[in-house]
C-alpha positions as CSV (number, residue, x, y, z in Angstrom):
1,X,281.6,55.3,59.3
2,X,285.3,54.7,57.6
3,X,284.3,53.3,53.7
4,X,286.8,50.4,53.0
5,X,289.0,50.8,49.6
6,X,288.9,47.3,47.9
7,X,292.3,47.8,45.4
8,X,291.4,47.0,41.6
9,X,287.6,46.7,42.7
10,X,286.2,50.3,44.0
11,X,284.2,50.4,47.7
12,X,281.3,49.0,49.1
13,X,278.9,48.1,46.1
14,X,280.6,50.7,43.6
15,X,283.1,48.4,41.8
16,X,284.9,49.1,38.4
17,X,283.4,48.4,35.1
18,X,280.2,49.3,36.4
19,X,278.1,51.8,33.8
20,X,276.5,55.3,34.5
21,X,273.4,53.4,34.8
22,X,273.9,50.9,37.9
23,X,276.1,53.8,39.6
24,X,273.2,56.3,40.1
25,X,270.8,53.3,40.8
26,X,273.4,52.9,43.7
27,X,274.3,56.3,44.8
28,X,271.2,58.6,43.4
29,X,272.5,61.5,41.4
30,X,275.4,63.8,41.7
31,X,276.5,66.9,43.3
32,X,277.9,67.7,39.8
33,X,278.7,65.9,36.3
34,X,281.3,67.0,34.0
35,X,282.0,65.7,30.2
36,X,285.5,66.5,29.1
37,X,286.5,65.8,25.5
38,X,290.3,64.9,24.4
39,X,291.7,65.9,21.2
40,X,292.3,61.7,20.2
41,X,288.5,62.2,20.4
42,X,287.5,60.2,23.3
43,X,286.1,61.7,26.5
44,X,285.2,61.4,30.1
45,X,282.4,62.1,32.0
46,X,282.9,62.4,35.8
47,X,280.1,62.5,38.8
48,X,281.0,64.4,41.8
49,X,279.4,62.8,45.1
50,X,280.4,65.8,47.7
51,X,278.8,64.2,50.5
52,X,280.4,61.3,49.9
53,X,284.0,62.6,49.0
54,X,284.4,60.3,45.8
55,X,284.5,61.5,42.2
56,X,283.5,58.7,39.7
57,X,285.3,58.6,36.0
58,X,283.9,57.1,33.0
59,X,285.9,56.9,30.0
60,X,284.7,56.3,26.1
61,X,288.0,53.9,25.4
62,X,286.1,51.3,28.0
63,X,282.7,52.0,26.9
64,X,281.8,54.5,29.7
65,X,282.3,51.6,32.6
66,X,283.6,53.1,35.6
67,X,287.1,53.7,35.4
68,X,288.7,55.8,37.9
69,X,287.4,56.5,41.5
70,X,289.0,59.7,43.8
71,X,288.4,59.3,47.2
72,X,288.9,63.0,49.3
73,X,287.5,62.0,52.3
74,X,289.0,61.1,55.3
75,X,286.1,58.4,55.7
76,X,288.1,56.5,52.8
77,X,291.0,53.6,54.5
78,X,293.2,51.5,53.3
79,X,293.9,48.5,55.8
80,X,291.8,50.4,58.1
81,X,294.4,53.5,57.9
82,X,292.9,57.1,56.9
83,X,295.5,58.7,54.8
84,X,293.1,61.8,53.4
85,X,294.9,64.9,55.2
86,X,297.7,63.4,56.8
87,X,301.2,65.4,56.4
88,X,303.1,63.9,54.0
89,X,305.7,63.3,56.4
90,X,303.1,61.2,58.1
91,X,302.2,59.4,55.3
92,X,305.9,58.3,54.3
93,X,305.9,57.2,57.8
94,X,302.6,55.2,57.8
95,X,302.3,53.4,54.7
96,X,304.1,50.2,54.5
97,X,304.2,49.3,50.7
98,X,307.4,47.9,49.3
99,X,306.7,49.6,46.0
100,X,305.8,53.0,46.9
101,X,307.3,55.5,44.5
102,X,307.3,59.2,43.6
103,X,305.9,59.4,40.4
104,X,306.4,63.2,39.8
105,X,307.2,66.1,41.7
106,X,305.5,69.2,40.6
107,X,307.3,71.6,42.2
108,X,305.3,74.6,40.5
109,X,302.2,73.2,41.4
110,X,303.4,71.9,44.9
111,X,302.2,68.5,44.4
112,X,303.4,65.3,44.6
113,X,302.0,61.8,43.0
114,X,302.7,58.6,44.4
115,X,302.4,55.7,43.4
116,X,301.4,51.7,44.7
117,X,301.0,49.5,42.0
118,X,300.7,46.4,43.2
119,X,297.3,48.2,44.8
120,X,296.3,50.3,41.9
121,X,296.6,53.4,43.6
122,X,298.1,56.9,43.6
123,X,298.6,59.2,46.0
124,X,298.3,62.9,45.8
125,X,300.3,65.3,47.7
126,X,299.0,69.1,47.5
127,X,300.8,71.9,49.8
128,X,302.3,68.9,51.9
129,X,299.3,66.9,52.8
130,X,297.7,64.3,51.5
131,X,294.7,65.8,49.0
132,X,293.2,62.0,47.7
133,X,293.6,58.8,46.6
134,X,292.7,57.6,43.5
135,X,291.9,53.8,42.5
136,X,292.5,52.2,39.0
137,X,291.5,48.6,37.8
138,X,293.1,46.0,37.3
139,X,295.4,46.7,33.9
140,X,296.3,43.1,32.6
141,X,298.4,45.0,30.1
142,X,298.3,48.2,28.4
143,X,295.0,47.6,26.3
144,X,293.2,45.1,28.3
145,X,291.6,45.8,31.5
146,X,290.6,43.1,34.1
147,X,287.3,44.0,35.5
148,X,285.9,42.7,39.0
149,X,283.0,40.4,38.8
């Protein structure tokens, strides 16, 4: 069953802005959690849902409301088109948005990230395939972020 990503919103009932709280009431609980704390002193916590493919991203700077959603799994389209493990040849081929750019090429790493803004997405290239998707909110501007309703 292919899970529709909804730019600036999230998938299925998981939307952005959402707390920890009304994510596990949808989901149940994790595969894994991880808190990670910056030196500007904010942090992140991050559930991992392996059978689902996702990882969820809370940050402190929006009050722990969802934030950032990865999507690893090929069960994850956009427009009805699987990108998750397609060449990145393929990929160049296949996705039809005007303002697709290369945001950096880390050549030591052998990854690429692209980017889509007017979807909210990047792309991440590892070894030549496509590794995930990840999905932002809506950023009206740099400090103010539009959540879905």
């Amino acid at each position: 069953m292919n899970i529709e990503i909804i730019p600036f919103i999230g998938f299925n009932q998981t939307k952005f802005g959402q707390s920890l709280e009304q994510v596990k009431l949808l989901l149940g609980e994790p595969t894994d959690s991880t808190r990670e704390k910056h030196e500007d002193g904010s942090e992140d916590v991050s559930l991992l849902y392996s059978e689902l493919g996702v990882e969820l991203t809370f940050m402190s700077e929006d009050d722990f409301r969802l934030g950032l959603i990865s999507c690893y799994a090929p069960t994850y389209v956009l427009n009805g088109q699987s990108y998750a493990g397609m060449s990145e040849e393929e990929f160049l081929k296949t996705a039809k948005f005007p303002d697709l750019k290369l945001e950096e090429n880390l050549i030591d790493l052998k990854a690429k990230d692209y980017t889509i803004d007017s979807k909210g997405l990047s792309i991440w290239i590892q070894d030549g395939f496509v590794d995930s998707i990840t999905m932002f909110p809506n950023h009206i501007d740099e400090n103010t972020v539009e959540w879905p309703e």
